[in-house]
C-alpha positions in Angstrom: 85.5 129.2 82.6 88.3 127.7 84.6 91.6 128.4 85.9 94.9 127.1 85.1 98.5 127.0 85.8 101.3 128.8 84.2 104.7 127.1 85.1 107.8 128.3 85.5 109.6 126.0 82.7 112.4 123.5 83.1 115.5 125.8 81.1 118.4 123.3 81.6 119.7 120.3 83.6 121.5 122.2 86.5 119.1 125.4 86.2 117.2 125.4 89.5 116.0 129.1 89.2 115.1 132.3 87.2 114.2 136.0 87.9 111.6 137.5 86.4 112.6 140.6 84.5 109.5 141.8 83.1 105.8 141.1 82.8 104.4 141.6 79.4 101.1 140.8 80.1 99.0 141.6 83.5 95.7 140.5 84.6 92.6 140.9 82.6 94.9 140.9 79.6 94.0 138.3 76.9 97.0 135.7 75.6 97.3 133.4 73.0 98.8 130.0 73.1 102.8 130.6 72.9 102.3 134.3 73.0 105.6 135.2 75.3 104.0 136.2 79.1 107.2 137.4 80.4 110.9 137.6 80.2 113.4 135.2 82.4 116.8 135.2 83.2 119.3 132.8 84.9 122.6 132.9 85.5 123.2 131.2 82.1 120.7 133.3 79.7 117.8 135.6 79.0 114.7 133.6 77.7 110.9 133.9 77.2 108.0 132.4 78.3 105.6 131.9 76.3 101.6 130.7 77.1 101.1 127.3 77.2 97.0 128.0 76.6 94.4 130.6 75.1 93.2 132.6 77.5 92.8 135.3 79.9 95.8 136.1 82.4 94.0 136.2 85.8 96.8 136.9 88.3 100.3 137.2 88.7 102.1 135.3 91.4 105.1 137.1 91.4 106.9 140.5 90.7 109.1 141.7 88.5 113.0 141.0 90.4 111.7 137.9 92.1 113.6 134.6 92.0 111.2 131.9 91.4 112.2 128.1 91.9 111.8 126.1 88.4 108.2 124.3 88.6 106.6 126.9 90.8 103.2 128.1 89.8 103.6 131.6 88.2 101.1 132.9 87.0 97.1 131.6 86.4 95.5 131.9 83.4 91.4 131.6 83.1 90.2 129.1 80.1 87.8 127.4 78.4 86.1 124.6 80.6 87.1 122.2 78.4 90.8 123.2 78.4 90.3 122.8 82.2 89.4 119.9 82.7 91.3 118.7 80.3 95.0 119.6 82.4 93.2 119.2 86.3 95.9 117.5 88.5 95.6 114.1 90.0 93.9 113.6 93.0 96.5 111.5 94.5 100.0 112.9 94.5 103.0 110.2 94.9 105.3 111.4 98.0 108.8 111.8 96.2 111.1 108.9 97.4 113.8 108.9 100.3 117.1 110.3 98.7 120.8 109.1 99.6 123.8 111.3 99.6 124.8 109.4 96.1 121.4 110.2 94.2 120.9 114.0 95.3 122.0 114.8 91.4 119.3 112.7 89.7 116.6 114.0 92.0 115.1 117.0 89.5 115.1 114.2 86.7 113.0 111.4 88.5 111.1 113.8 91.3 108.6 116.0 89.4 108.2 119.8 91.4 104.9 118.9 93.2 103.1 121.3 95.0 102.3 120.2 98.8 102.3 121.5 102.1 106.1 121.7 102.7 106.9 122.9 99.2 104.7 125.5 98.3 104.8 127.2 101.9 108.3 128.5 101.0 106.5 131.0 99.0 104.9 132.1 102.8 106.3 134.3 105.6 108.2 132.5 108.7 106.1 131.9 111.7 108.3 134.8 113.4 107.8 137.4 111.0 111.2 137.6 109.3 111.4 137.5 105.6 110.8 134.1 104.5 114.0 131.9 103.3 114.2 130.4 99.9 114.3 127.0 99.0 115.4 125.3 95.8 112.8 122.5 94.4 115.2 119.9 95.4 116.1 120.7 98.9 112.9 120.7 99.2 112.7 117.1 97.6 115.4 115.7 99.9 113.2 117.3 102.9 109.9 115.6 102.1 112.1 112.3 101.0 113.9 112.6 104.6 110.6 113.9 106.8 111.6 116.8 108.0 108.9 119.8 109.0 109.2 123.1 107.3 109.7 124.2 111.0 112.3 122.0 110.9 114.2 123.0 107.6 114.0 126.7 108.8 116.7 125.9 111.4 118.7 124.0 109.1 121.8 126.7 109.2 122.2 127.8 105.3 125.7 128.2 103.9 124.1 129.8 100.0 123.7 132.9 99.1 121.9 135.1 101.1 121.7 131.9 104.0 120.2 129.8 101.4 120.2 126.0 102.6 121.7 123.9 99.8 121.7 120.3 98.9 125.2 120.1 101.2 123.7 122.0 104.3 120.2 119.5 104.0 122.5 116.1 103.1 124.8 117.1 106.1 121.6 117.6 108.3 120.5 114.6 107.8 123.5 112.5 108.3 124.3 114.6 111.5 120.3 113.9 112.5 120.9 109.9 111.8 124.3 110.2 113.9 122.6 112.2 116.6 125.0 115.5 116.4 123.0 118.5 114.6 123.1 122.3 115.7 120.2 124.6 115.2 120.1 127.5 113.1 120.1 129.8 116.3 122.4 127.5 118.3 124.7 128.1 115.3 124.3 131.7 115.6 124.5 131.7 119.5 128.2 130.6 119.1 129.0 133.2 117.1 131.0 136.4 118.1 128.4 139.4 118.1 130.6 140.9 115.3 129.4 138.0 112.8 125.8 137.9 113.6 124.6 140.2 110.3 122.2 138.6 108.4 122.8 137.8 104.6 121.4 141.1 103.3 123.0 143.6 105.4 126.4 141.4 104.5 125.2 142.2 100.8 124.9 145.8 101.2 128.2 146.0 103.1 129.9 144.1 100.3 128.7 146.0 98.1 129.4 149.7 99.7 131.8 151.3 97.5 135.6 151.6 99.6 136.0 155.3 98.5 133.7 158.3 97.3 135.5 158.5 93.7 135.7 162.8 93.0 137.4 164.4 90.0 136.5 163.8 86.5 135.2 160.2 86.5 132.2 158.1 85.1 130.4 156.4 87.4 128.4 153.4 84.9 126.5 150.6 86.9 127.1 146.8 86.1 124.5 145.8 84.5 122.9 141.8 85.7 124.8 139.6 83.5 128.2 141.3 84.6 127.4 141.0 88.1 126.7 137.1 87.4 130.3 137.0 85.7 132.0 138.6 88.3 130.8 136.5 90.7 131.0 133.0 88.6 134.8 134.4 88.3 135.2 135.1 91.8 134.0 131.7 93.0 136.1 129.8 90.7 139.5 131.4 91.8 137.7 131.0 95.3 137.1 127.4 94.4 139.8 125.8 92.1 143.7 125.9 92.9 144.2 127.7 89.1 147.9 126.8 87.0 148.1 127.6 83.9 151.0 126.3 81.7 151.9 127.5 77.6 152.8 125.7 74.5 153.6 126.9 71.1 152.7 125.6 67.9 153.5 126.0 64.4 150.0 125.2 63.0 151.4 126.0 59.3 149.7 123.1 57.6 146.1 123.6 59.3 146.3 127.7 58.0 147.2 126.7 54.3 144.9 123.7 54.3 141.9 126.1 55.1 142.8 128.8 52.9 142.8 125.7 50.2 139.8 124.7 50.8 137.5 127.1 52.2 135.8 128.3 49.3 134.5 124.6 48.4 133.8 123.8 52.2 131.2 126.6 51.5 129.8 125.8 48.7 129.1 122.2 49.5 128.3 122.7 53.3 126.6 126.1 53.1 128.8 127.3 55.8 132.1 128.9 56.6 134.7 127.2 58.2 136.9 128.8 60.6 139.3 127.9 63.0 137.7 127.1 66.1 136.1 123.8 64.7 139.5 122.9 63.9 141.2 123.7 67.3 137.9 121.7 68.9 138.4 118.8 66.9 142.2 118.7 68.5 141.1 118.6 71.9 138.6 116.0 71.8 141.0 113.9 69.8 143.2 115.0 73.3 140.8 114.2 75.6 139.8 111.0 74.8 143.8 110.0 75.9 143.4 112.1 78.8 140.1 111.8 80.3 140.3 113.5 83.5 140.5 116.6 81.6 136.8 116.2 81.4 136.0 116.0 84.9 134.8 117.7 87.9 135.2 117.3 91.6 132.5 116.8 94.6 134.0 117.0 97.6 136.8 113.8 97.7 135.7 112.1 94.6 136.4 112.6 90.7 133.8 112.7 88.3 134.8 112.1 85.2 132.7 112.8 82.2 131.9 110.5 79.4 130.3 113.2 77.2 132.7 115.1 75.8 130.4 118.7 75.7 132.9 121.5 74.8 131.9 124.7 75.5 133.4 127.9 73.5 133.9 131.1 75.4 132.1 134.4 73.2 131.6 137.9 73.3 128.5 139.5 73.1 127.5 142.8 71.4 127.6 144.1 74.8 130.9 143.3 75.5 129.5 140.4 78.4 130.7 136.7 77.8 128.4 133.7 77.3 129.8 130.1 76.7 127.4 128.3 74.6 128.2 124.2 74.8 128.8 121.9 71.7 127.1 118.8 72.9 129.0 115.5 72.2 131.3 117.4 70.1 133.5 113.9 69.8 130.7 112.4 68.0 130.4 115.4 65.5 133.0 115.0 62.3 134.1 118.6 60.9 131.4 119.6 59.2 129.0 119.5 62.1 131.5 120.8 64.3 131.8 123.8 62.2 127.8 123.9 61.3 127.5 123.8 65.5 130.0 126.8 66.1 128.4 128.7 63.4 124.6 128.0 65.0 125.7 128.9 68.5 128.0 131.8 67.4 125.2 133.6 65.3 122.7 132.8 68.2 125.0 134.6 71.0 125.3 137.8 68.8 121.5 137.7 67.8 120.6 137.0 71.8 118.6 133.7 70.7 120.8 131.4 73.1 118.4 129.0 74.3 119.4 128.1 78.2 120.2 124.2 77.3 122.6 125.8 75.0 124.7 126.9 77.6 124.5 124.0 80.3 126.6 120.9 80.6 130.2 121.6 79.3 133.5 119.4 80.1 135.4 121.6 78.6 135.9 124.8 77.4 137.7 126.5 74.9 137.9 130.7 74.5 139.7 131.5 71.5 141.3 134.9 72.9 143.2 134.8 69.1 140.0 136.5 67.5 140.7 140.0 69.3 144.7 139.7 68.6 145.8 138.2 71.8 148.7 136.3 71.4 148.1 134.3 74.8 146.2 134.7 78.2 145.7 133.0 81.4 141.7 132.1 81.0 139.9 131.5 84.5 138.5 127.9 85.0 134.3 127.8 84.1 132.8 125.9 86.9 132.5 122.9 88.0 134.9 122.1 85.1 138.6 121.3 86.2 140.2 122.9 82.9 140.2 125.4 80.4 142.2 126.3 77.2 142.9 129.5 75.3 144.4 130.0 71.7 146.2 132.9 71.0 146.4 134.7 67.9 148.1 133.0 64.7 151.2 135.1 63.5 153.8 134.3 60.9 157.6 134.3 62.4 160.8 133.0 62.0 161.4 129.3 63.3 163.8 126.9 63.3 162.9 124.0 60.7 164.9 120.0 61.7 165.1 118.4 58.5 167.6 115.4 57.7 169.6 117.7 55.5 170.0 120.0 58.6 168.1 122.8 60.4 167.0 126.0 58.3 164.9 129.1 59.5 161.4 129.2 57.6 158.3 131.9 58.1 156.1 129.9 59.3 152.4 129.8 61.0 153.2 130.5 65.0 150.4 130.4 67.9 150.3 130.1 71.1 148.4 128.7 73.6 147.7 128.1 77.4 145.7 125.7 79.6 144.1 126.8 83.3 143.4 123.4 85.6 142.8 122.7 88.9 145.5 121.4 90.9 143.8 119.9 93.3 143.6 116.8 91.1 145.3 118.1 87.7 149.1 117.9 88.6 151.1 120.0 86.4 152.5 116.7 84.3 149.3 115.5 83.1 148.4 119.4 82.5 151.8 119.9 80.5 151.1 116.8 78.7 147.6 117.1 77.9 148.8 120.6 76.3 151.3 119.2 74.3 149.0 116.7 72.9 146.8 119.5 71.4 149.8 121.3 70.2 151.0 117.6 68.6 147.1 117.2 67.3 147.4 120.6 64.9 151.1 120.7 64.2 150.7 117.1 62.7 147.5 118.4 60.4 147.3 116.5 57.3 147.7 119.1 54.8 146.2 116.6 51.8 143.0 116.2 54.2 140.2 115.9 51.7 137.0 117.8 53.2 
């Protein structure tokens, strides 16, 4: 019998880490292949992890509430001899390559998580007893790339959560190290005023510490994980982006009867139901692709704009929580796989079987505040994207029809709706216009459109 490893799995491209939120098997237990071990979560989704052999589980590397850096060793698992030898590692190890300031973001796709001296001791205690400091697979990367000691990366002053270092702190390290001008950790901390020198947990607690002792006849309910993750994601976006938000109105008249028209057969030859939101998603990819800098995000002083156009739709869970699960290259989808998309991802959010690449990589987002009879709304920006849009409820009203024979006042189709961007490089022409260009995209819907 041998041992092998059980990994903590890749679960999206910008997904560095999970916590562990239960164990379902411990040691001595007996696992099949694909039989779930334990339950993850990030701060996109809840997923499994499943056995990648048949075996028994010999220990467990971690407890329950840990954060564990995607690639580290999680668990062992005791096989067959034959199963391995079959997945023993290489003896020779190639030493991830030297990483510039401009390549940081490709690093977890080229560099795979390898387990030598520098990055599994962050799993260790610090040489002066304190608890030891986290580090993500790719600051370590960038530190083995770069030479520097774990000794070394200890002082690096951390600006993440709980005094994390992140790929910023490390990058600005090492230029400061080339240039000769670098502070250590404690020198950093020397300069402070003895007022600011808490560590990052007793800054948590004392965040955290409730203003006022509520008394009277309240109910005091705890936020549960995924709420504390959106109030924070929503906190460091009006933190981060410099939010405007400007309205538009559209008589979408021609896209409510064409649907009503055709529904029934869009069913019955597609097998699904069409609603709106493919529709209003449709008219903003048609909008983007005039106004690319919609799809964008910023790092630091320069623009990144995106070339995949992967839209992501704001939903409600049965919990009440919100999840935005991402339409992948939604501009080279046509209606009905638009609409078959929306459908998959909807049904998966309410059934809890997101996958977490389902919810990574959106451009853009779209939360259709309509569905719970909203008739507009002031969304907050989903980071790092620069812009999002909400559509408010559809309502028949009186409005003012321009014919050549002269104006008249019809019931028509009304909605509203809003776009949030960041000003810092979304001025508020190019937000007005890129609004009115989705209004223009569903007031002009062909109403003879064949499906």
């Amino acid at each position: 019998m041998g041992l092998v490893d059980l990994i903590m799995p890749k679960l999206g491209e910008s997904i560095m880490e999970a916590t562990i939120l239960k164990w379902h098997k411990k040691p001595g237990d007996s696992v099949k292949e694909d039989e779930t071990v334990l339950d993850i979560a990030t701060d996109k989704v809840d997923s499994e992890v499943p056995s990648t052999f048949d075996g028994i589980i010999e220990e467990l590397l971690f407890s329950e509430g840990d954060v564990v850096p995607i690639g580290n060793v999680i668990a062992k698992i005791r096989v067959s001899d034959a199963v391995s030898d079959s997945h023993r590692p290489s003896p020779t190890v190639a030493a991830p390559p030297k990483v510039s300031p401009h390549e940081e973001e490709k690093v977890i796709e080229q560099v795979p998580y390898q387990p030598t001296d520098i990055l599994s001791s962050q799993v260790q205690p610090s040489s002066n007893g304190s608890k030891a400091r986290f580090y993500s697979p790719l600051v370590l990367n960038i530190a083995a790339g770069e030479g520097i000691s774990l000794s070394e990366l200890e002082n690096i002053p951390g600006t993440g959560q709980d005094g994390r270092v992140s790929k910023k702190d490390i990058l600005s390290y090492v230029a400061n190290k080339r240039s000769g001008h670098f502070q250590s950790l404690n020198e950093v901390r020397s300069q402070q005023p003895q007022a600011e020198r808490r560590t990052p947990d007793i800054e948590h607690r004392t965040s955290d510490a409730p203003a006022t002792i509520p008394s009277g006849n309240v109910e005091i309910i705890e936020m549960d994980r995924m709420r504390k993750l959106i109030s924070k994601h929503m906190i460091d976006s009006k933190n981060i982006s410099a939010h405007v938000t400007s309205f538009a109105e559209c008589d979408v008249t021609n896209m409510v009867q064409w649907r009503e028209r055709i529904k029934k057969d869009f069913e019955k030859r597609e097998g699904e139901k069409i609603t709106f939101t493919p529709l209003f998603i449709e008219a903003i990819v048609k909008s983007i692709k005039k106004y690319p800098m919609l799809s964008s995000s910023l790092e630091g002083d320069k623009i990144i704009i995106k070339k995949d156009l992967n839209i992501g739709m704001a939903a409600a869970l049965p919990d009440g929580n919100l999840i935005v699960p991402v339409i992948k290259n939604a501009d080279q989808l046509n209606l009905s796989g638009l609409t078959k998309q929306v459908n998959h991802l909807a049904n998966a959010a309410r059934s809890g079987k997101l996958k977490p690449d389902d919810t990574t990589g959106g451009t853009f987002t779209l939360s259709n505040i309509g569905t719970f009879g909203s008739i507009m709304g002031t969304p907050i920006i989903n980071q790092p994207q620069v812009a999002i849009m909400a559509i408010g409820t559809i309502k028949k009203r009186p409005a003012v029809i321009e014919t050549a024979q002269g104006d008249s006042i019809a019931i028509r189709h009304m909605m509203y709706i809003s776009l949030s961007y960041d000003h810092r490089i979304i001025d508020g022409a190019l937000g007005s216009i890129f609004l009115h260009a989705v209004a223009k995209e569903l007031e002009n819907f062909d109403p003879h459109r064949e499906i």
